[in-house]
Rosetta silent file (secondary structure, phi, psi, omega in degrees, C-alpha in Angstrom):
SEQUENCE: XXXXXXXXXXXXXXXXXXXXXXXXXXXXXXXXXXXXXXXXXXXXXXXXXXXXXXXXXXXXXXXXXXXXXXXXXXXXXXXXXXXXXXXXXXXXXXXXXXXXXXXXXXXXXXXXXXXXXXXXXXXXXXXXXXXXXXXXXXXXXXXXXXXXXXXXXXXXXXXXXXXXXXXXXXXXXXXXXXXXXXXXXXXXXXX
SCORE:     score description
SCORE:     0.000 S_00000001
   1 L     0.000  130.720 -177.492  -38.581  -31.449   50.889 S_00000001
   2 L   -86.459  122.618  164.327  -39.408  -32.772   47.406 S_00000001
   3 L   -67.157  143.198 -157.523  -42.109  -35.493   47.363 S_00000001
   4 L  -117.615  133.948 -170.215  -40.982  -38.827   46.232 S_00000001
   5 L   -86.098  147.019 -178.437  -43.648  -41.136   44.655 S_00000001
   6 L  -142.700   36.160  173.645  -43.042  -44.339   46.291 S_00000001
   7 L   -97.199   19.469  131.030  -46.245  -46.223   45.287 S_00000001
   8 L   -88.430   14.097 -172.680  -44.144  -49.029   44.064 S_00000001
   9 L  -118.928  -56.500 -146.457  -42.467  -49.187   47.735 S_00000001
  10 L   -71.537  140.931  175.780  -45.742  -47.929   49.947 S_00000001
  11 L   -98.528  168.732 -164.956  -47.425  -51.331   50.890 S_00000001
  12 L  -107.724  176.013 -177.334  -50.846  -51.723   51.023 S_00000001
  13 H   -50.100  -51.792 -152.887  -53.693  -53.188   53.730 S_00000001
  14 H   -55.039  -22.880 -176.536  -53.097  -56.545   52.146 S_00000001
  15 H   -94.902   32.131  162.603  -49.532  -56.942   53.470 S_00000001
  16 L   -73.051  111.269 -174.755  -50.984  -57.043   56.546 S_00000001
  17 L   -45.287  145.737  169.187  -49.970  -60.591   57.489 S_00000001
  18 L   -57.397  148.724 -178.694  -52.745  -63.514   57.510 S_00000001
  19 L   -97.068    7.473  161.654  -53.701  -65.116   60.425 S_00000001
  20 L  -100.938   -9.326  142.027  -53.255  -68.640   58.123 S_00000001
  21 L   -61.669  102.075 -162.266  -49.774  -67.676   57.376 S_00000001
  22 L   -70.239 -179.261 -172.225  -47.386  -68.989   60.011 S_00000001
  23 L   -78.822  155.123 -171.087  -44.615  -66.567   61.536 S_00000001
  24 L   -75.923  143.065 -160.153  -41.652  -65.901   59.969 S_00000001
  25 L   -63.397 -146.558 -171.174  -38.750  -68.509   61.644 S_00000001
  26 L  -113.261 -119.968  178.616  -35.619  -66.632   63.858 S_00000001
  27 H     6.580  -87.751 -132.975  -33.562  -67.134   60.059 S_00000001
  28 H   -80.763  -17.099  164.289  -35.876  -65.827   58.539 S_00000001
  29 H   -71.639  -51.679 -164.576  -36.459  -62.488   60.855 S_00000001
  30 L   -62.859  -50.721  175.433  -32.033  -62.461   61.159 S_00000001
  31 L   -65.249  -15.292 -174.283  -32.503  -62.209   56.956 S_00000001
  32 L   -93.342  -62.910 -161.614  -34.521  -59.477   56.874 S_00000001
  33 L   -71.083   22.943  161.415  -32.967  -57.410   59.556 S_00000001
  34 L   -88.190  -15.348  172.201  -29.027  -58.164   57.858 S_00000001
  35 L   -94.395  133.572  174.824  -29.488  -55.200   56.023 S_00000001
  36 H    -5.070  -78.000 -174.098  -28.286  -51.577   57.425 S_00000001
  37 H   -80.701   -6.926  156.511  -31.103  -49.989   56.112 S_00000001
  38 H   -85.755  -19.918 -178.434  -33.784  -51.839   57.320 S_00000001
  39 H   -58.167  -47.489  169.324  -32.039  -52.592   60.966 S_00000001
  40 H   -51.423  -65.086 -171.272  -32.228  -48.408   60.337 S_00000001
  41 H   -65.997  -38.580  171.419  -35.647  -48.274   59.893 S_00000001
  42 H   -58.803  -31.505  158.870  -36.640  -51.052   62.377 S_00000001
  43 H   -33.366  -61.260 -166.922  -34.910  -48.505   64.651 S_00000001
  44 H   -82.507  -61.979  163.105  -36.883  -45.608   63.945 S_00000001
  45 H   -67.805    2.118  155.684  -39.930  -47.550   64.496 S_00000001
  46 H   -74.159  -41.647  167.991  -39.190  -48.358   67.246 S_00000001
  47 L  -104.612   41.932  165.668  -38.340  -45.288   68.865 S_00000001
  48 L    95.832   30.637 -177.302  -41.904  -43.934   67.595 S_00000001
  49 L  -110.376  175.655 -141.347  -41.728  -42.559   64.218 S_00000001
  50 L  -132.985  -32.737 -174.284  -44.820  -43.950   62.467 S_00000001
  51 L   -97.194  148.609  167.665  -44.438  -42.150   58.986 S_00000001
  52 H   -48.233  -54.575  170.423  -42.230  -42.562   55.722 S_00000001
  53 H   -45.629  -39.508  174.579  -40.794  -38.847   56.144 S_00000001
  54 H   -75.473  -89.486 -179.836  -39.824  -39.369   60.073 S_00000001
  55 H     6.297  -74.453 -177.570  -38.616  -42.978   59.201 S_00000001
  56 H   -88.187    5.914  131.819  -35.980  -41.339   56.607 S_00000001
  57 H   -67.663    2.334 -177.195  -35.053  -38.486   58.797 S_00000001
  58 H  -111.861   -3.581 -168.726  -34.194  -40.294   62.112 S_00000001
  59 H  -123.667  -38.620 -174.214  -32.096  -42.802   60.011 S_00000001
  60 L   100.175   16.080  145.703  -30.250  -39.989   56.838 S_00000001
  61 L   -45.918  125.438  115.954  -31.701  -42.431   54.351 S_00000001
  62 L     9.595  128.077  160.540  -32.770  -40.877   51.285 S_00000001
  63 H   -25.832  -78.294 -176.304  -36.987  -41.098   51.141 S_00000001
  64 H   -34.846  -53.193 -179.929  -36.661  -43.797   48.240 S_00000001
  65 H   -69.058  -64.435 -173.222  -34.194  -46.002   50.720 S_00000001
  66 H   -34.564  -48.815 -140.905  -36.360  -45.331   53.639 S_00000001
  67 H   -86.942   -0.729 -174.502  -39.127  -46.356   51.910 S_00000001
  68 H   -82.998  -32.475  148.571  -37.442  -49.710   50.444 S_00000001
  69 H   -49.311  -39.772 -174.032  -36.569  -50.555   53.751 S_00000001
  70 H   -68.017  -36.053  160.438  -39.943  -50.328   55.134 S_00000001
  71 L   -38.967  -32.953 -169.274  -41.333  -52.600   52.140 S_00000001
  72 H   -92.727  -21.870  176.078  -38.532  -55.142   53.510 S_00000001
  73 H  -100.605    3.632  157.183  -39.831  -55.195   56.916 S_00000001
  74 H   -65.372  -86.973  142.222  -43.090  -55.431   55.618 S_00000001
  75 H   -12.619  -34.027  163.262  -42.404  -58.252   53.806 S_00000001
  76 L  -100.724   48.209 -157.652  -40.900  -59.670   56.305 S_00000001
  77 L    -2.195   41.902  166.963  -43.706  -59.185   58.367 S_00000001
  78 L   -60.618  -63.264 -145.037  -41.342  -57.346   60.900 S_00000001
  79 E  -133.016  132.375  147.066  -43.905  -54.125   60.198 S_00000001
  80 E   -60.358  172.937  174.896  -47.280  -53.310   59.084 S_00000001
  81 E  -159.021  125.156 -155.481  -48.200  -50.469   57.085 S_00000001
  82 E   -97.328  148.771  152.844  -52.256  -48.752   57.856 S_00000001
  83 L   -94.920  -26.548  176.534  -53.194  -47.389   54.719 S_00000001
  84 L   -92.358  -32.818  155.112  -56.083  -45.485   56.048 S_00000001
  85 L   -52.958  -45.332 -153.215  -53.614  -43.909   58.794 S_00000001
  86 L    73.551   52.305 -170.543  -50.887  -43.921   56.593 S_00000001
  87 E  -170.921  151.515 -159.064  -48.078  -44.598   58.954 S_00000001
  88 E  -103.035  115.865  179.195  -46.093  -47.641   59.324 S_00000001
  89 E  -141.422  136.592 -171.028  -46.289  -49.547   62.913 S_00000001
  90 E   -66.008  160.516  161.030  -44.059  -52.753   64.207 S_00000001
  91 L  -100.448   98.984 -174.732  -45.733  -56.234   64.830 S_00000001
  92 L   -38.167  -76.081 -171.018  -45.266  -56.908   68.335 S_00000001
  93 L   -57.709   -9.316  166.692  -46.036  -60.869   68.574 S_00000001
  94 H   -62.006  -44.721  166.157  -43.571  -61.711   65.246 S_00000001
  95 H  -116.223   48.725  167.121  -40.566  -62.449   67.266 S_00000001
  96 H   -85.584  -86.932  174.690  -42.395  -63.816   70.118 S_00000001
  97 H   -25.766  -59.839  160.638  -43.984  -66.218   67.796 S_00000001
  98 H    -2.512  -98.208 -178.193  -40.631  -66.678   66.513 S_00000001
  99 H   -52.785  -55.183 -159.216  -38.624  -67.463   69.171 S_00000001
 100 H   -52.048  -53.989 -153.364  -42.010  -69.802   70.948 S_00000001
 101 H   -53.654  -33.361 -178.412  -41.971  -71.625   67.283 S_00000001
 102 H   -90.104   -9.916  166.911  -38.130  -71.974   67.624 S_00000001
 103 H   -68.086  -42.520 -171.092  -38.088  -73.302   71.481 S_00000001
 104 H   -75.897  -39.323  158.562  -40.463  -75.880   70.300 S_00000001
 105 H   -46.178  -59.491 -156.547  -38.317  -77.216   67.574 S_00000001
 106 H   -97.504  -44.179 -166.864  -34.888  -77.009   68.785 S_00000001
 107 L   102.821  178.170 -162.826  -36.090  -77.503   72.890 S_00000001
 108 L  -117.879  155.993  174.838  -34.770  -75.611   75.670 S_00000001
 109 L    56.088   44.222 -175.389  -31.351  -76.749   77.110 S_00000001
 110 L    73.578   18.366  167.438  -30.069  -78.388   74.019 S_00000001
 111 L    99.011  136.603  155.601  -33.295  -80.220   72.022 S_00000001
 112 L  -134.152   57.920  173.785  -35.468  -82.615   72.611 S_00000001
 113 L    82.695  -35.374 -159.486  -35.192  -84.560   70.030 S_00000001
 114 L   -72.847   -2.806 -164.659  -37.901  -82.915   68.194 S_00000001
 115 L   -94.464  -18.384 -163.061  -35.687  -80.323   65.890 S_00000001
 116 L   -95.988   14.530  173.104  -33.679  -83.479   63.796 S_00000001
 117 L  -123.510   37.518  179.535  -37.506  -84.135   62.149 S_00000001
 118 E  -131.933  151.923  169.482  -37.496  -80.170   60.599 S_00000001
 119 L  -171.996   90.262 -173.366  -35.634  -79.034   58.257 S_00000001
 120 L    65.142   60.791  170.700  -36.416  -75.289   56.731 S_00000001
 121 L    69.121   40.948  177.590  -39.304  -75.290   58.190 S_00000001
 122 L  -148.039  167.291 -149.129  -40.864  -78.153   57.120 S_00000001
 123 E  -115.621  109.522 -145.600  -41.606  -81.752   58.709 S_00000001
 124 L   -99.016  -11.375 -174.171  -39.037  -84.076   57.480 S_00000001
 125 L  -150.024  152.543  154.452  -40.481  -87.595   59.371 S_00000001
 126 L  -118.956  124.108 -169.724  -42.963  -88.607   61.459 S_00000001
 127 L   -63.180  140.630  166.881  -41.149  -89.747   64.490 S_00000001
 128 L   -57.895  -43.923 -149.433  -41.835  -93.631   66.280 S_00000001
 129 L   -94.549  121.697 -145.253  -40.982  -92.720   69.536 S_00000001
 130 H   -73.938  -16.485 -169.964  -44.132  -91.596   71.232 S_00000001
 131 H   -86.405  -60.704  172.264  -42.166  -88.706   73.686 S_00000001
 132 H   -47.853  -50.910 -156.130  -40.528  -87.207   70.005 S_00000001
 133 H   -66.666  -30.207 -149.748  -43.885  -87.967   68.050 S_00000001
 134 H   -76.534  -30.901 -177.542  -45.910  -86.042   70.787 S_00000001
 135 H   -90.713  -27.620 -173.944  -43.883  -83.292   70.490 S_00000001
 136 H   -61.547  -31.023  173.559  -43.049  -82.890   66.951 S_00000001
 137 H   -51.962  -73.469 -167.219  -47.159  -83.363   66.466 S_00000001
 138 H   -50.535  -36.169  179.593  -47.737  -80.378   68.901 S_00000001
 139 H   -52.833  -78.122 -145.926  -45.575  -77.793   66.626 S_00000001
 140 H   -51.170  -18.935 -179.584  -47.724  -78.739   63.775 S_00000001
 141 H   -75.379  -13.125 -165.187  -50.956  -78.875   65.900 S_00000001
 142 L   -86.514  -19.044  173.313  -49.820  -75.679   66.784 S_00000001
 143 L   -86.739  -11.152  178.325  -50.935  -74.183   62.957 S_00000001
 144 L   -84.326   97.764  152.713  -54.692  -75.100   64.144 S_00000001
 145 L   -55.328  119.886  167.635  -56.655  -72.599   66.287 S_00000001
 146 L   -62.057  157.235 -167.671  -58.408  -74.005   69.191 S_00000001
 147 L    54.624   -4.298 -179.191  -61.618  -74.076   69.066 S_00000001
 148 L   -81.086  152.915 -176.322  -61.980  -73.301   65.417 S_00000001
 149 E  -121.402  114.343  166.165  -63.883  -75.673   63.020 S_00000001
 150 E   -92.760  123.591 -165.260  -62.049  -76.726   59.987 S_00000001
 151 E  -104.310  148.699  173.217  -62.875  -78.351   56.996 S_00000001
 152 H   -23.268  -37.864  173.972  -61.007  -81.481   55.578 S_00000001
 153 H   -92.630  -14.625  159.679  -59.374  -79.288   52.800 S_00000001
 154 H   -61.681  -50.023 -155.758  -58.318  -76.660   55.367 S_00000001
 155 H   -74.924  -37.490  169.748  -56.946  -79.239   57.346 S_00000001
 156 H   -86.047  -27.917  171.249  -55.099  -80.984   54.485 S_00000001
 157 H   -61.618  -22.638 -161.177  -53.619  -77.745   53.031 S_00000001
 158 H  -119.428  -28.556  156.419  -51.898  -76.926   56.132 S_00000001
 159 H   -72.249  -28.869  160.900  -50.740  -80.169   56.537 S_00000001
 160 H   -63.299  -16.722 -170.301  -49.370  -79.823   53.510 S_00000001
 161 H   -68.360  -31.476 -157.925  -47.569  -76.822   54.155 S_00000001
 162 H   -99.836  -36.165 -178.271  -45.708  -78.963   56.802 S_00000001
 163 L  -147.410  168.907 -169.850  -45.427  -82.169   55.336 S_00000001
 164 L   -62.321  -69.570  157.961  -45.466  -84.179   51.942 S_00000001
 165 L   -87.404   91.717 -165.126  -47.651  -86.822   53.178 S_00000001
 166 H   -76.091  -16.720 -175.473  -50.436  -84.951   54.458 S_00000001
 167 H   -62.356  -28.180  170.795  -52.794  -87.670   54.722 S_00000001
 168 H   -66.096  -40.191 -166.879  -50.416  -89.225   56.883 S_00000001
 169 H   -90.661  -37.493  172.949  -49.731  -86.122   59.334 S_00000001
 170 H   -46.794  -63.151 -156.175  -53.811  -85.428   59.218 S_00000001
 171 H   -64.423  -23.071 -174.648  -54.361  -88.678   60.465 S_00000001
 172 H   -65.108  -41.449 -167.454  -51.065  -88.858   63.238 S_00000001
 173 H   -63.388  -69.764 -174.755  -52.973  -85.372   64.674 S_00000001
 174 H   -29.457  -62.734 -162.518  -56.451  -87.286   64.793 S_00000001
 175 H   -50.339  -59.567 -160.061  -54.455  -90.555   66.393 S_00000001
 176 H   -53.561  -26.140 -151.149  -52.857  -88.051   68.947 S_00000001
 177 L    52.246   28.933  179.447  -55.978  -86.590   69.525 S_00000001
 178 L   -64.944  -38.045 -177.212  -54.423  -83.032   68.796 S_00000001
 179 E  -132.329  134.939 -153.529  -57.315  -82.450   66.441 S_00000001
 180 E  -110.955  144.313  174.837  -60.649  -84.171   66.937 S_00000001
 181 E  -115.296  127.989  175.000  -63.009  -85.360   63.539 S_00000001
 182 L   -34.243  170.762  132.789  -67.047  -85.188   63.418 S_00000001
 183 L    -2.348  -85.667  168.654  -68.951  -87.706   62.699 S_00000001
 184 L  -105.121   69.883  175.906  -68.747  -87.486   59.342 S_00000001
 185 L    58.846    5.860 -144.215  -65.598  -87.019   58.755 S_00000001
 186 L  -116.111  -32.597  171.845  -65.508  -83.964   57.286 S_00000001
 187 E  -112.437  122.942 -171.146  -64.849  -81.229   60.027 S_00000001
 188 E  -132.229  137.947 -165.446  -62.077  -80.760   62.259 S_00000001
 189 E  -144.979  139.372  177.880  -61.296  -78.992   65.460 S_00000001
 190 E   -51.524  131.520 -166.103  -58.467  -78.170   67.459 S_00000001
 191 L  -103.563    0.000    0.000  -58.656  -80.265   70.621 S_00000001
């Protein structure tokens, strides 16, 4: 077998997902895994192969396609890739985290109200009605580690990620008591 350089495909430690990056939605897992060859390769890693070379021999992919699949489920944080192993391993808890992230939106048994104030992943209102507000508040409280200590610009960054007015969504969390603030103001913790 002729070796194929694929160091613009092989990913690196770094796409190891963040643990401040939230999970990729249900959509956005369903986009990576519409194409063949990665649904082929998610395949393969599944039923144990660990390496580029296994990867494109359990699927007939070409190396070069194998390894362009594996990049896409990297990217899509479907799959990791160890650089000091060298071998390619799924991320169990992506479409757990999914799926939890998408129960909490949409509800179980047809919504509960809390899904009409999202919209591509992002927080489109903050709802009046204290049974909607409580819940739509808990996804987003839900980007916050318990127990973790946060500072005011952590805390506002990540509300920004969610919503426009973050000053607004900091303070609805505080109100809620989802996230509790020192003293001085300054530090924030997951209640």
């Amino acid at each position: 077998m002729t070796p194929v350089n694929t160091s613009r495909t092989t990913p690196d430690t770094h796409d190891l997902p963040s643990v401040e990056d939230p999970p990729p939605s249900c959509r956005d897992l369903v986009g990576v895994l519409a194409q063949t060859d990665r649904r082929d390769a998610f395949a393969a890693l599944a039923l144990g192969a660990t390496r580029l070379e296994e990867v494109a021999e359990r699927t007939g992919l070409r190396p070069a396609a194998a390894a362009v699949a594996l990049r896409g489920l990297v990217d899509g944080r479907i799959a990791a890739y160890d650089t000091e192993a060298r071998a390619y391993r799924l991320l169990d808890d992506t479409f757990r985290l999914a799926v939890r992230a998408e129960v909490r939106i949409s509800g179980r048994g047809g919504g509960d109200g809390a899904g009409a104030y999202f919209r591509k992943g992002r927080l489109t209102s903050i709802p009046g009605a204290t049974e909607v507000r409580a819940r739509v508040l808990a996804v987003v409280a839900d980007s916050f580690e318990a127990g973790v200590t946060y500072s005011e610009a952590k805390v506002n960054a990540l509300c920004g990620q969610w919503f426009d007015d973050w000053v607004t969504l900091r303070r609805a969390l505080v109100d809620e008591e989802l996230l509790r603030r020192d003293e001085s103001g300054t530090r924030y913790v997951r209640v």
